[in-house]
C-alpha positions in Angstrom: -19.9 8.8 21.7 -20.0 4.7 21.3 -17.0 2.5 21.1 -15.9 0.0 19.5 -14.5 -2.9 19.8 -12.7 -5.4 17.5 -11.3 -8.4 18.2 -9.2 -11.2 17.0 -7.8 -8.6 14.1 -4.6 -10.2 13.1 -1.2 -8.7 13.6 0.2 -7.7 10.2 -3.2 -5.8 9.6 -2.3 -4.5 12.7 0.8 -3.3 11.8 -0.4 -1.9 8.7 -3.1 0.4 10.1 -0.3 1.2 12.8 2.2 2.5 9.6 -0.4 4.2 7.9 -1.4 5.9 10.9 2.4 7.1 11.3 2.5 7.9 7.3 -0.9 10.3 8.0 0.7 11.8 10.8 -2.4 10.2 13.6 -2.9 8.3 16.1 -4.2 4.3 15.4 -7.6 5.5 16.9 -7.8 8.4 14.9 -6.1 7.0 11.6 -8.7 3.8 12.0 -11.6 6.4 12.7 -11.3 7.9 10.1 -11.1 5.4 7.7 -14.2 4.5 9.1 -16.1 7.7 8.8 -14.9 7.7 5.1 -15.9 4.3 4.4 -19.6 5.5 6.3 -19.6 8.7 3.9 -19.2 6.9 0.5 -21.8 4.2 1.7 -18.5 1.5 0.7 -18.3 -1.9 2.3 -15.5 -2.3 4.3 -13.4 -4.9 2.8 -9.9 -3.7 3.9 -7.9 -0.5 3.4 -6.2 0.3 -0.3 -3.1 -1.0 -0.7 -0.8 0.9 1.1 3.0 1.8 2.0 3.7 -1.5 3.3 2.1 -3.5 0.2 3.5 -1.7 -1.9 7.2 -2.2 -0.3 6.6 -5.5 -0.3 5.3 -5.9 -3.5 8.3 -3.6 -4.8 10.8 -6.2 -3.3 9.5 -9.3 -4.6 9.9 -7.2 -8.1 13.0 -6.3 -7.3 13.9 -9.9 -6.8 12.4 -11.7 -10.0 14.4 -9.2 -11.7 18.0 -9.5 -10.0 19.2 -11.8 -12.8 18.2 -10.3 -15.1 20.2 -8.3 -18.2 18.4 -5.7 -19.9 19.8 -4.1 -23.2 20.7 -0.6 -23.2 17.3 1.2 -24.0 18.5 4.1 -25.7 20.9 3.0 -28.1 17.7 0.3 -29.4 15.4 3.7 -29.4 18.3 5.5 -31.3 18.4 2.6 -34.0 14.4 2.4 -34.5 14.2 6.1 -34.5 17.6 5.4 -37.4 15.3 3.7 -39.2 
């Protein structure tokens, strides 16, 4: 079988295919081969995985921290007053 070679892949992608690896269970190789032969098989354009575990952590903190000041009224006592209605 042929190998391949990429280079000059930057690290946090690098980190990412190594924690999705982990999160499947695989090896890098076999985590980024099959991403590969899955790309191949719906004839897709490889422009980068989903977002994953990691972008979605991250993406879960930044939330988290645009809402830490933040006061929310209680939600069931407003639904309790429409449904009073």
């Amino acid at each position: 079988m042929p190998d391949l070679l990429i280079r000059n892949l930057e690290e946090k992608t690098l980190a990412r295919l190594k924690a999705r690896a982990r999160v499947n269970g695989r090896s890098l190789q076999a985590e980024l081969k099959a991403i590969l032969e899955q790309a191949a098989a719906r004839g897709a354009v490889l422009s980068g995985p989903p977002p994953g575990l990691l972008e979605f952590e991250e993406g879960a903190q930044e939330f988290r921290a645009q809402m830490e000041d933040r006061t929310f009224s209680d939600s069931a006592r407003l639904i309790r007053e429409d449904r009073d209605r």
